[in-house]
C-alpha positions in Angstrom: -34.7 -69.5 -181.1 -31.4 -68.2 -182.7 -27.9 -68.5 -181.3 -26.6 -66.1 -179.0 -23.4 -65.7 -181.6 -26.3 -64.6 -184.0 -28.0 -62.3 -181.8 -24.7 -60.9 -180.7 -24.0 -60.3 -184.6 -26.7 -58.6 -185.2 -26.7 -56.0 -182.2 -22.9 -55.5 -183.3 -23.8 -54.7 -186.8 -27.4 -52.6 -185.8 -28.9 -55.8 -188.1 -32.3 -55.7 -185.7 -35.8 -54.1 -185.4 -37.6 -54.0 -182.4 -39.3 -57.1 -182.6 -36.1 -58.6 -182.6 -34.7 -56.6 -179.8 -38.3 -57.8 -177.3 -37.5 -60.9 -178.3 -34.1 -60.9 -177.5 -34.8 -59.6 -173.7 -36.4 -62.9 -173.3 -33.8 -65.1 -174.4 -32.5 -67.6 -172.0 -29.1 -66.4 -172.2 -28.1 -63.7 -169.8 -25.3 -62.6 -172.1 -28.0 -61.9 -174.8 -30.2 -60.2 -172.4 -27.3 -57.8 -171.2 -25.8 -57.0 -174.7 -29.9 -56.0 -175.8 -29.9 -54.2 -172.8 -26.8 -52.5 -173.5 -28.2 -51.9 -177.2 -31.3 -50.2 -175.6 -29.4 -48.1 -173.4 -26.4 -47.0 -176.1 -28.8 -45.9 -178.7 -31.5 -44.3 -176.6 -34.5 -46.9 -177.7 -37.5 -45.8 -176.0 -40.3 -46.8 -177.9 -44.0 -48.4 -175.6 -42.9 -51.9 -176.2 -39.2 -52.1 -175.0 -39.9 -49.9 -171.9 -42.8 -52.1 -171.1 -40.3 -55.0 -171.2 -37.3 -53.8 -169.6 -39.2 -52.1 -166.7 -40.5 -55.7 -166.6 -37.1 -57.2 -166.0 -36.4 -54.1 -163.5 -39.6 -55.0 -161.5 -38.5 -58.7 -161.2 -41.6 -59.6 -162.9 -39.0 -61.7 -165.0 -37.6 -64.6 -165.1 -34.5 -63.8 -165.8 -34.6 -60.9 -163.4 -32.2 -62.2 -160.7 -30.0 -63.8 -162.6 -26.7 -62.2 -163.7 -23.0 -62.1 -162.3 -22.7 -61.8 -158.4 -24.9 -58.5 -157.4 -24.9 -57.2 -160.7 -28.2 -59.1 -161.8 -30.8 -58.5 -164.8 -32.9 -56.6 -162.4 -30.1 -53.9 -161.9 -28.7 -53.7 -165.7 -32.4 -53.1 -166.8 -32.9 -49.9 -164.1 -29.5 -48.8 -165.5 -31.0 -49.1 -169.1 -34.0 -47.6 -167.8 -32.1 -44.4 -166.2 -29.8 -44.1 -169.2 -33.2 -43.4 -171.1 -34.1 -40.7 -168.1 -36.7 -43.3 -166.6 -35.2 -42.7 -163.4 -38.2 -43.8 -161.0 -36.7 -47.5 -160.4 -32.9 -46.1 -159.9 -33.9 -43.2 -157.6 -35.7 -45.9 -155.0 -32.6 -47.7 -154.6 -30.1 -47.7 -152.1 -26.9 -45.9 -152.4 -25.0 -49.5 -153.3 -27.3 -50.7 -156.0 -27.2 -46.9 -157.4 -23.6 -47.6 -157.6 -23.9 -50.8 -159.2 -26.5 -49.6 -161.4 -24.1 -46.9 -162.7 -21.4 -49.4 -163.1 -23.6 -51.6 -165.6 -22.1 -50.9 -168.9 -18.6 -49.5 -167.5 
């Protein structure tokens, strides 16, 4: 598996397809998962395979899923990602807290 420095490269510098970017959301590094997240959500990627996939991590079907910093876990940043690409099903069923949090993800 690559480095996370060489993954975080390469989302920095749009270096990626989407093969790389699935791949990437199931690194082991949280960091990695976040930034590809981030990547998803910035630049409006919405294509079968990477919805599949995040809404995976937003369903806590993951792994990775409940991991993350404090509340904000996985599981939140991916509904966040999923409502920045009007997906909004998973954000509008939570509660008023985790909405907040969820709007917070990428502040």
């Amino acid at each position: 598996m690559e480095s996370a420095m060489k993954i975080e490269r390469k989302l920095r510098e749009g270096n990626y397809e989407e093969s790389d970017l699935l791949r990437y959301l199931s690194h082991n590094s949280i960091t990695v998962v976040y930034n590809t997240l981030h990547e998803i959500a910035h630049k409006k990627i919405k294509t079968d395979g990477i919805i599949m996939k995040v809404t995976e991590i937003a369903s806590s079907k993951n792994e990775i899923s409940s991991k993350g910093l404090g509340v904000l876990t996985m599981r939140i940043v991916a509904i966040a990602t999923l409502n920045e690409l009007n997906l909004n099903t998973l954000y509008n069923s939570l509660d008023e807290e985790e909405q907040n949090l969820a709007k917070g993800a990428f502040s």
